[in-house]
PyMOL commands that place a pseudoatom at each C-alpha (Angstrom):
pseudoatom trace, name=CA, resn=UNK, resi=1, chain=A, elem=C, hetatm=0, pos=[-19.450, 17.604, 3.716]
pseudoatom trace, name=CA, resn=UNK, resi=2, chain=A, elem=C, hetatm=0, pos=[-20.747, 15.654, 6.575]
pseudoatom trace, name=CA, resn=UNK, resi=3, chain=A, elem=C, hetatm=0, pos=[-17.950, 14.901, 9.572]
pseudoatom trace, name=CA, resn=UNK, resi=4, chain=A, elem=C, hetatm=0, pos=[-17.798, 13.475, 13.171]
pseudoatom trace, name=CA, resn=UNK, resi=5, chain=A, elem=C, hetatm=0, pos=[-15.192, 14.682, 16.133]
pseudoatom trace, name=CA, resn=UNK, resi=6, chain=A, elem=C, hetatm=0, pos=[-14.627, 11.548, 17.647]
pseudoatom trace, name=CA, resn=UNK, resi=7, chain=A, elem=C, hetatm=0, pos=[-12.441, 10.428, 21.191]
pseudoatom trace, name=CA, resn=UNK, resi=8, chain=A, elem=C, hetatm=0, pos=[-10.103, 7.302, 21.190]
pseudoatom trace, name=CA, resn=UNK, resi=9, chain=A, elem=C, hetatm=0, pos=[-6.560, 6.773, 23.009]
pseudoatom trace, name=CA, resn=UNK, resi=10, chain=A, elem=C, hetatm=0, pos=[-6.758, 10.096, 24.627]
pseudoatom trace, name=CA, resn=UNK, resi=11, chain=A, elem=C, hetatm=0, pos=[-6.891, 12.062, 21.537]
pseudoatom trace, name=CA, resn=UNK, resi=12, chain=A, elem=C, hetatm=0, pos=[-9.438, 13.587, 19.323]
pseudoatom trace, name=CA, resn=UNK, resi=13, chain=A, elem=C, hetatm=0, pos=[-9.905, 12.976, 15.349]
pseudoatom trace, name=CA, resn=UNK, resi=14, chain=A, elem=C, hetatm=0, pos=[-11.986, 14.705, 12.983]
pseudoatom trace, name=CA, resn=UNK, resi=15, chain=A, elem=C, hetatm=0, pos=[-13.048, 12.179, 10.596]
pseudoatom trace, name=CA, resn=UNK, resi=16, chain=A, elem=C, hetatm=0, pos=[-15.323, 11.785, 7.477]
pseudoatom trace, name=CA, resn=UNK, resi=17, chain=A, elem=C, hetatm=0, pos=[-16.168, 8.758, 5.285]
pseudoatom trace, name=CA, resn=UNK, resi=18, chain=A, elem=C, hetatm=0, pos=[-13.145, 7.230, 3.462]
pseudoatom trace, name=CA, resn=UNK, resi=19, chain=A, elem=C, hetatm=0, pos=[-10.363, 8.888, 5.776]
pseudoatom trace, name=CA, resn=UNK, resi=20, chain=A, elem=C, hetatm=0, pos=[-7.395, 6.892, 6.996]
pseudoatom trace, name=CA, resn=UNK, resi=21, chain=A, elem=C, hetatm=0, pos=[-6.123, 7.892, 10.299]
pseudoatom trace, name=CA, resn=UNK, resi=22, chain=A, elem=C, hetatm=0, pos=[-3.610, 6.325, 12.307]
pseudoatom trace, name=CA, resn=UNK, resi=23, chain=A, elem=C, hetatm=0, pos=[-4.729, 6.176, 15.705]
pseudoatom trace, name=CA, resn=UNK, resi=24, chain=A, elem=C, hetatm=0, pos=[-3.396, 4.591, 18.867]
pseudoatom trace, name=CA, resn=UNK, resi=25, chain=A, elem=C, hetatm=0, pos=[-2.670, 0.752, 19.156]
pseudoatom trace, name=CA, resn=UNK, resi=26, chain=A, elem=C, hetatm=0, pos=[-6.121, -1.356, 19.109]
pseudoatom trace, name=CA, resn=UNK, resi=27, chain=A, elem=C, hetatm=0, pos=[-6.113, -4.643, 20.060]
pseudoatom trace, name=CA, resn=UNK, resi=28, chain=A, elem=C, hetatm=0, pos=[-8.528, -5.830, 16.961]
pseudoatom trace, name=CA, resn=UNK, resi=29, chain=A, elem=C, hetatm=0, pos=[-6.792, -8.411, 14.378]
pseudoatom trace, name=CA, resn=UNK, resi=30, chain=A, elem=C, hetatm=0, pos=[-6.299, -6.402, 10.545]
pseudoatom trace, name=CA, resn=UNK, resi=31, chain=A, elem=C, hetatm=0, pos=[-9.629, -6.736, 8.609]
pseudoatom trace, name=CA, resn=UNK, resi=32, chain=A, elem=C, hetatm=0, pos=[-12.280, -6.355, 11.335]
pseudoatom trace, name=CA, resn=UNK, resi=33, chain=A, elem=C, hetatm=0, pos=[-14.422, -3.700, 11.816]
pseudoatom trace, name=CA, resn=UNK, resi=34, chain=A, elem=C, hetatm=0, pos=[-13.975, -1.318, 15.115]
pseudoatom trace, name=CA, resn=UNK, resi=35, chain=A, elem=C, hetatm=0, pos=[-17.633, 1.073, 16.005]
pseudoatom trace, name=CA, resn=UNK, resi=36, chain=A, elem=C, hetatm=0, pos=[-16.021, 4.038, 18.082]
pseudoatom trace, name=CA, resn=UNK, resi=37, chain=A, elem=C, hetatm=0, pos=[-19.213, 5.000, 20.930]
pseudoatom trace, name=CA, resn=UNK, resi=38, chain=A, elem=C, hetatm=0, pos=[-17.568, 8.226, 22.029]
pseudoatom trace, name=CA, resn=UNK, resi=39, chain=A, elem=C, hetatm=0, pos=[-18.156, 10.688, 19.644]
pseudoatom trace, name=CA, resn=UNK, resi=40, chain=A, elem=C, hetatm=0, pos=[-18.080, 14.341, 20.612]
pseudoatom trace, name=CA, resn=UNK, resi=41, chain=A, elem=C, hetatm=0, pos=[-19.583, 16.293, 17.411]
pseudoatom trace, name=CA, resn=UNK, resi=42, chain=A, elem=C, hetatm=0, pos=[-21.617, 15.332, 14.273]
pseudoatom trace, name=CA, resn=UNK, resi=43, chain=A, elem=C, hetatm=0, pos=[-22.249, 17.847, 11.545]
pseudoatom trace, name=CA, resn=UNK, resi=44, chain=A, elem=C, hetatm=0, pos=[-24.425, 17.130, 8.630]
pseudoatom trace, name=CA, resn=UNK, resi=45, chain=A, elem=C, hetatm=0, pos=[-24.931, 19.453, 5.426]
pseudoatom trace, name=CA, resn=UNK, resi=46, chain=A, elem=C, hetatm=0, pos=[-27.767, 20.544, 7.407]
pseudoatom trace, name=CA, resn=UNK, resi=47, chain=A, elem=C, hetatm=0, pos=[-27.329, 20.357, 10.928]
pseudoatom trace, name=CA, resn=UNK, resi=48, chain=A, elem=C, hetatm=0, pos=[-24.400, 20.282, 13.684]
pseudoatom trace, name=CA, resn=UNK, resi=49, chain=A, elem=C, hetatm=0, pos=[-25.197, 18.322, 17.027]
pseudoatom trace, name=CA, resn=UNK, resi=50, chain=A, elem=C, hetatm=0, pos=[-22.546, 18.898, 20.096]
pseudoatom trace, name=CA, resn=UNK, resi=51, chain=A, elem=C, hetatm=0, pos=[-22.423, 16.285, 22.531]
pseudoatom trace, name=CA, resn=UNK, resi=52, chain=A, elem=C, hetatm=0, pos=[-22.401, 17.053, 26.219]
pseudoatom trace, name=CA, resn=UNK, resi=53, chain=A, elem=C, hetatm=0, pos=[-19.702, 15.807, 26.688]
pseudoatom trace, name=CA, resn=UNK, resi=54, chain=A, elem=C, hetatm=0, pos=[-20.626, 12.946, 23.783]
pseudoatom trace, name=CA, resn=UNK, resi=55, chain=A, elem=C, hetatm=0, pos=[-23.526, 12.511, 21.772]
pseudoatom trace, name=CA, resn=UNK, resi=56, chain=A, elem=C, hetatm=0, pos=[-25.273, 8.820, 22.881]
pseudoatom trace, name=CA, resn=UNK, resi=57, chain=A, elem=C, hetatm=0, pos=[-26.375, 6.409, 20.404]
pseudoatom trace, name=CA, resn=UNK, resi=58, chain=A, elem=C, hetatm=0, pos=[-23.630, 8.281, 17.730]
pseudoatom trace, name=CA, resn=UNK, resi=59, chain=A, elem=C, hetatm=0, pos=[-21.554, 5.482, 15.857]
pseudoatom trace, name=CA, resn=UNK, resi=60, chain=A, elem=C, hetatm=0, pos=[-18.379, 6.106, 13.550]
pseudoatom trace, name=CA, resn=UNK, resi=61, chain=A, elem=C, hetatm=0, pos=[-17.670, 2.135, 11.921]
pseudoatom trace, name=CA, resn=UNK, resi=62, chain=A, elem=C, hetatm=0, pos=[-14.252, 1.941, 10.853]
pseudoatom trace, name=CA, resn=UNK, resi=63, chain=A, elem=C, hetatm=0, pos=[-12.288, -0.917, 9.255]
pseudoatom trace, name=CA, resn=UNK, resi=64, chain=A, elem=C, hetatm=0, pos=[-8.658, -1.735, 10.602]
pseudoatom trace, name=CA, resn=UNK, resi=65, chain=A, elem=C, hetatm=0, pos=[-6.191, -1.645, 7.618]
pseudoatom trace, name=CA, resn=UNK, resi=66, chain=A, elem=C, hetatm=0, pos=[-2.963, -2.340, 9.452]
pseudoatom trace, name=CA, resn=UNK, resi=67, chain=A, elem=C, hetatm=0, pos=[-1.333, -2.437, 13.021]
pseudoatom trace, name=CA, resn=UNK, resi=68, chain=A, elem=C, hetatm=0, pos=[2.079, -0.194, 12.124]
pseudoatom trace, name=CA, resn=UNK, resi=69, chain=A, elem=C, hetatm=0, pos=[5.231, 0.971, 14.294]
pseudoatom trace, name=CA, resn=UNK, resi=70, chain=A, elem=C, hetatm=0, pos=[6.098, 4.857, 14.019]
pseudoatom trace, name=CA, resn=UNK, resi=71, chain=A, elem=C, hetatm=0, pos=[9.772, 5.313, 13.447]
pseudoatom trace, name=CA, resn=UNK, resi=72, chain=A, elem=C, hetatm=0, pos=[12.753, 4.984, 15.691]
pseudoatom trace, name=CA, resn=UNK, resi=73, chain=A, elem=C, hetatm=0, pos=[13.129, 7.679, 18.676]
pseudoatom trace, name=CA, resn=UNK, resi=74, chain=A, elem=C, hetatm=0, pos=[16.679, 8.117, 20.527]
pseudoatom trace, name=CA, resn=UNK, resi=75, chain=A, elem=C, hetatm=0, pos=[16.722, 8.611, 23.628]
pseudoatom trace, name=CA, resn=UNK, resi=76, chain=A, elem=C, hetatm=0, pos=[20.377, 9.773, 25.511]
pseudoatom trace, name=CA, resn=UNK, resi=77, chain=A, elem=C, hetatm=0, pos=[21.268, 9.743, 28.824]
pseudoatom trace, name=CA, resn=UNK, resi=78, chain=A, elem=C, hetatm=0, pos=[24.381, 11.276, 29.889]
pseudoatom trace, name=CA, resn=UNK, resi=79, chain=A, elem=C, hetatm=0, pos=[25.929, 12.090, 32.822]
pseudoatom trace, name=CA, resn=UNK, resi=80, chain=A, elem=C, hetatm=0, pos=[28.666, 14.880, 32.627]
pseudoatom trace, name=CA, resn=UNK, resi=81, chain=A, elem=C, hetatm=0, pos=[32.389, 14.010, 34.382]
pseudoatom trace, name=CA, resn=UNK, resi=82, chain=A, elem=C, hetatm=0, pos=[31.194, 10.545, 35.036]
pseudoatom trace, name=CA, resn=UNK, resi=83, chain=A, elem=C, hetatm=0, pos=[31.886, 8.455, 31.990]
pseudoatom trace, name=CA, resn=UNK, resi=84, chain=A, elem=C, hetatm=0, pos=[27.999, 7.207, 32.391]
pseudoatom trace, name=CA, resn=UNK, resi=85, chain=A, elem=C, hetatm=0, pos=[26.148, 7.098, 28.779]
pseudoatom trace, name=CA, resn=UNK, resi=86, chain=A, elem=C, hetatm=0, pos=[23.146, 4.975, 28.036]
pseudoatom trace, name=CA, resn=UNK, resi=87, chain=A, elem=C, hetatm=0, pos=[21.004, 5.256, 24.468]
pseudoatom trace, name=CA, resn=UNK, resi=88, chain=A, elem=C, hetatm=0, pos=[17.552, 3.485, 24.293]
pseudoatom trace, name=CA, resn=UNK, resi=89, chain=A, elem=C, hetatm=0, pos=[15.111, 3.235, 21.004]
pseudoatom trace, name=CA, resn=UNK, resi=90, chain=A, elem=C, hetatm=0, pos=[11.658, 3.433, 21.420]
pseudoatom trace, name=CA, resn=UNK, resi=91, chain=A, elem=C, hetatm=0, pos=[8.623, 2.518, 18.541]
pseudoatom trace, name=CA, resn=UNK, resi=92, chain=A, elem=C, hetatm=0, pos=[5.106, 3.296, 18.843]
pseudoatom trace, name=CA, resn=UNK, resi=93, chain=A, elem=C, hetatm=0, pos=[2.867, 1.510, 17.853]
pseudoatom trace, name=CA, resn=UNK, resi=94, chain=A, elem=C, hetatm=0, pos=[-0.348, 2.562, 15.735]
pseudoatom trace, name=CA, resn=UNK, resi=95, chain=A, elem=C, hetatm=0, pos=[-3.485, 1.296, 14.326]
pseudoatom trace, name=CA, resn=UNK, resi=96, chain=A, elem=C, hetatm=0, pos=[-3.828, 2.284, 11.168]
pseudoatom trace, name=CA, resn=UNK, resi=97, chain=A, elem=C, hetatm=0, pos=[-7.722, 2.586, 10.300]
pseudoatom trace, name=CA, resn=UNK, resi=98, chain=A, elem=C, hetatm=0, pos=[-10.409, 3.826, 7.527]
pseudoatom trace, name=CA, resn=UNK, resi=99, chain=A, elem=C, hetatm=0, pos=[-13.773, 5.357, 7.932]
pseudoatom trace, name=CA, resn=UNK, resi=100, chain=A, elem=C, hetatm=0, pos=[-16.630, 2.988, 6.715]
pseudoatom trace, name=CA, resn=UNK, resi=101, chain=A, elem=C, hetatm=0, pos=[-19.854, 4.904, 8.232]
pseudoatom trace, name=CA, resn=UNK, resi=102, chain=A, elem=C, hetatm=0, pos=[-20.833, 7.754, 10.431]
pseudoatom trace, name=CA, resn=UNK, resi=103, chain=A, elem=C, hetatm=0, pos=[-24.632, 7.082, 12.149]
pseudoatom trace, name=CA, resn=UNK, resi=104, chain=A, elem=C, hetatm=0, pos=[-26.195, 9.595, 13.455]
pseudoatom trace, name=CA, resn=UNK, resi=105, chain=A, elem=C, hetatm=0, pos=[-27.988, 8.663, 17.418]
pseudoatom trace, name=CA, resn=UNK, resi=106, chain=A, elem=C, hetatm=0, pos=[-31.289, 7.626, 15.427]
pseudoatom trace, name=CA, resn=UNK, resi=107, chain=A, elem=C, hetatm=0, pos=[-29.304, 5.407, 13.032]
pseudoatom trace, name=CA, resn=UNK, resi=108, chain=A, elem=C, hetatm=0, pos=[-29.614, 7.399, 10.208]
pseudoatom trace, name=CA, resn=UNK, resi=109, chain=A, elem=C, hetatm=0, pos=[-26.174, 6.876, 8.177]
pseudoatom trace, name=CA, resn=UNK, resi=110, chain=A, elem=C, hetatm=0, pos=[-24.888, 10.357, 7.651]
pseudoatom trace, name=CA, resn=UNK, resi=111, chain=A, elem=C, hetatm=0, pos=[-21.729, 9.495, 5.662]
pseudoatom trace, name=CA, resn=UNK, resi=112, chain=A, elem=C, hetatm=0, pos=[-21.074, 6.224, 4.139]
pseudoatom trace, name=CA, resn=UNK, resi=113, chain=A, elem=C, hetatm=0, pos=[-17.736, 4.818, 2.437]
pseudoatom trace, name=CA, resn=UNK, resi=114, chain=A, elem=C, hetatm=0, pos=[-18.835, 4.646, -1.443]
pseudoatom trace, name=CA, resn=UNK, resi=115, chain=A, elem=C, hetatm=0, pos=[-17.069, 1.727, -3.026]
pseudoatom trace, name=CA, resn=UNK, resi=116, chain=A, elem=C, hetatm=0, pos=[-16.361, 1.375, -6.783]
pseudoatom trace, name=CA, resn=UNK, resi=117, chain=A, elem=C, hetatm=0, pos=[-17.511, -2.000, -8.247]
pseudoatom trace, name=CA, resn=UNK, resi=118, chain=A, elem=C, hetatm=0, pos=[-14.479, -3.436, -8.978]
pseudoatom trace, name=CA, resn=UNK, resi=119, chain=A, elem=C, hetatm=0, pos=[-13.338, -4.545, -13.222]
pseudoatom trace, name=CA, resn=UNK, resi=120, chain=A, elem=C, hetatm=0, pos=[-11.192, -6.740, -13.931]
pseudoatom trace, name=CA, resn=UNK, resi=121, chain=A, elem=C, hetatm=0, pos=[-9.400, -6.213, -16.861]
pseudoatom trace, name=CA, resn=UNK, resi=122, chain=A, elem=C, hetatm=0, pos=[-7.637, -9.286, -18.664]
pseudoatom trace, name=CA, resn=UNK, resi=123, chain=A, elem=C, hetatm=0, pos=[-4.615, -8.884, -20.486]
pseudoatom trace, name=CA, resn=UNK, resi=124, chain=A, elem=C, hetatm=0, pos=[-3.477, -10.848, -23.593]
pseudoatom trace, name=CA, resn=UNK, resi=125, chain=A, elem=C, hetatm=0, pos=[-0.298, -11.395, -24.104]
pseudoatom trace, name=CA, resn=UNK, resi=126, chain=A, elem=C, hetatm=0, pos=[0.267, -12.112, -28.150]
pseudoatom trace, name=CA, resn=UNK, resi=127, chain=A, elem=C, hetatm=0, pos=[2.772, -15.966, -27.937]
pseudoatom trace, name=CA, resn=UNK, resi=128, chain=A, elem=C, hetatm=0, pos=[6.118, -15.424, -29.227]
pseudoatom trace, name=CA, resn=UNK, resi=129, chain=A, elem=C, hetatm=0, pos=[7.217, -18.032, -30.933]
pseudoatom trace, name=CA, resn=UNK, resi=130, chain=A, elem=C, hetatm=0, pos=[10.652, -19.283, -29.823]
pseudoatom trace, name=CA, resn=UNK, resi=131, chain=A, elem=C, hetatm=0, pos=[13.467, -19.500, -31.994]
pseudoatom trace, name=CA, resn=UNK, resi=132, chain=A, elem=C, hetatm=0, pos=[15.212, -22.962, -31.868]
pseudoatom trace, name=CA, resn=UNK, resi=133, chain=A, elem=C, hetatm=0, pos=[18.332, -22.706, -30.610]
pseudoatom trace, name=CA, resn=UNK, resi=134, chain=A, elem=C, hetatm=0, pos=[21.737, -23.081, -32.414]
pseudoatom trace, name=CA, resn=UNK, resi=135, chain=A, elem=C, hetatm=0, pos=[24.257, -25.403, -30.544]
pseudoatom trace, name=CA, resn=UNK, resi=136, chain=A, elem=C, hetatm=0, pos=[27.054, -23.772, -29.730]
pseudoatom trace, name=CA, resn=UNK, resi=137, chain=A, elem=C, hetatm=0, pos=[30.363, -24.018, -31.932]
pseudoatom trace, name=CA, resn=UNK, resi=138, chain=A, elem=C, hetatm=0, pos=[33.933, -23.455, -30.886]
pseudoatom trace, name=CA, resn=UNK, resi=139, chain=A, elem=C, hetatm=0, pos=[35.893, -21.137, -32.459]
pseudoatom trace, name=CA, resn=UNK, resi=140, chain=A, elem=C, hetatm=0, pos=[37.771, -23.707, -34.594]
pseudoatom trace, name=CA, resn=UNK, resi=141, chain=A, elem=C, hetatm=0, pos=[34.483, -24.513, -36.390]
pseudoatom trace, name=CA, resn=UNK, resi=142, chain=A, elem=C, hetatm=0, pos=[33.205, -21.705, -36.633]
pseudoatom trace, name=CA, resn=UNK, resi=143, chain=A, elem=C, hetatm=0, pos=[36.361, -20.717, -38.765]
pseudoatom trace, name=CA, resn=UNK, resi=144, chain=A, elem=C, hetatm=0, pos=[35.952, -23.828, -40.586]
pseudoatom trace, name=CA, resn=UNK, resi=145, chain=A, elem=C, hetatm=0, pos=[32.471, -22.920, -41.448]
pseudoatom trace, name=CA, resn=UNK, resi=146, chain=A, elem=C, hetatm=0, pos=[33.518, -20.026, -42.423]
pseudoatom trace, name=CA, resn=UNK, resi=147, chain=A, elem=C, hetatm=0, pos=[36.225, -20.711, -44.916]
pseudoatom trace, name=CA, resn=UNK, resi=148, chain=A, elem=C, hetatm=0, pos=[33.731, -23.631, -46.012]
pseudoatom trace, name=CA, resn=UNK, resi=149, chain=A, elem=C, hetatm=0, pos=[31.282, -20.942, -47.028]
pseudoatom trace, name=CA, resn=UNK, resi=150, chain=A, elem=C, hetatm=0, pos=[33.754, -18.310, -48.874]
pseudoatom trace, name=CA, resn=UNK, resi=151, chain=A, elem=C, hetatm=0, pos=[35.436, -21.615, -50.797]
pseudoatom trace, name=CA, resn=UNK, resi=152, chain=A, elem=C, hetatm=0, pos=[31.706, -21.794, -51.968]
pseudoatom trace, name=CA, resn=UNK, resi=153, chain=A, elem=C, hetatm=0, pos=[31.041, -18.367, -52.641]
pseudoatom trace, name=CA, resn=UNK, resi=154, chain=A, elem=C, hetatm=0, pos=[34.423, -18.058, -54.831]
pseudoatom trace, name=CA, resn=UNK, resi=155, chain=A, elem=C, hetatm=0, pos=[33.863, -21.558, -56.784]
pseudoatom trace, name=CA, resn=UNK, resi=156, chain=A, elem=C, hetatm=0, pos=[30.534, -20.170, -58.055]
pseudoatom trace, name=CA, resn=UNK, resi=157, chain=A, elem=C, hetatm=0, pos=[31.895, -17.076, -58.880]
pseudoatom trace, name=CA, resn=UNK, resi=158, chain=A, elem=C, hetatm=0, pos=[34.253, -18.564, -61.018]
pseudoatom trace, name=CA, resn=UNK, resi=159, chain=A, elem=C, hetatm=0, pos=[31.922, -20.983, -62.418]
pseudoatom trace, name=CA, resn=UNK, resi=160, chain=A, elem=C, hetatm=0, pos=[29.965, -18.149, -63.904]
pseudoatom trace, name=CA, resn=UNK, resi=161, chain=A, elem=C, hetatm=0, pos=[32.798, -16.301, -65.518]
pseudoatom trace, name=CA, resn=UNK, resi=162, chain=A, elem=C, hetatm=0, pos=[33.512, -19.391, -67.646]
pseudoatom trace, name=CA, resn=UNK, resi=163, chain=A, elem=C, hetatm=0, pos=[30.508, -19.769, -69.001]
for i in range(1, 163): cmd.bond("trace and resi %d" % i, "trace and resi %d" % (i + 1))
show_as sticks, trace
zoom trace
């Protein structure tokens, strides 16, 4: 597995192709690509080159995802016997990036992001067919109906026993 060390915001990453870091706030709009120059470390399946203190002509391309805030820190002042209290909030803020490519000083990509072609997969909905709807009835006939349908019911009873 092929990896870089690399140097950005006063802090050192170790990062390899496809890796999502969140990093100190860049000034790059979301979408762009960012090359970082100062790399301190590149190690291939085969071979490990150390930088003194950076390796020249080493690029690590990365693409920036999102510009984020961390989450909320208190701080609390107080001052004892002196009925003196002050609270602040403070929120970093972070560039939130991912690992496209890793060159080597000759140029030579070591580690590449490997993107899957993309399927798009159509879904049919089967059409229901909607029901017409009934208009609404009040209560009084609805009873009506009601009794309109038993009347019914019982005069064809009867009909049948007299035959």
């Amino acid at each position: 597995m092929s990896f870089a060390i690399i140097e950005t915001g006063g802090k050192q990453y170790k990062v390899s192709a496809s890796k999502i870091l969140e990093i100190e706030k860049l000034e790059v709009q979301k979408g762009e690509t960012i090359q970082f120059k100062n790399i301190l470390l590149l190690n291939d399946d085969k071979n490990t080159e150390i930088g003194n203190p950076n390796i020249k002509g080493a690029i690590v391309e990365a693409k920036l995802l999102d510009n984020v805030k961390d989450r909320t820190i208190l701080i609390f002042h107080k001052r004892r016997r002196k009925h003196s209290r002050k609270k602040n909030g403070h929120r970093q803020r972070h560039s939130k990036i991912q690992i496209t490519k890793i060159l080597s000083k000759d140029g030579k990509v070591i580690a590449e992001l490997k993107t899957e072609p993309k399927i798009e997969i159509k879904e049919t909905k089967p059409k229901i067919e909607k029901k017409e709807a009934e208009p609404k009835i009040n209560k009084k006939e609805a009873k009506t109906k009601v009794k309109k349908k038993v009347v019914k019911t019982k005069t064809t009873t009867k009909k049948t026993k007299k035959i």
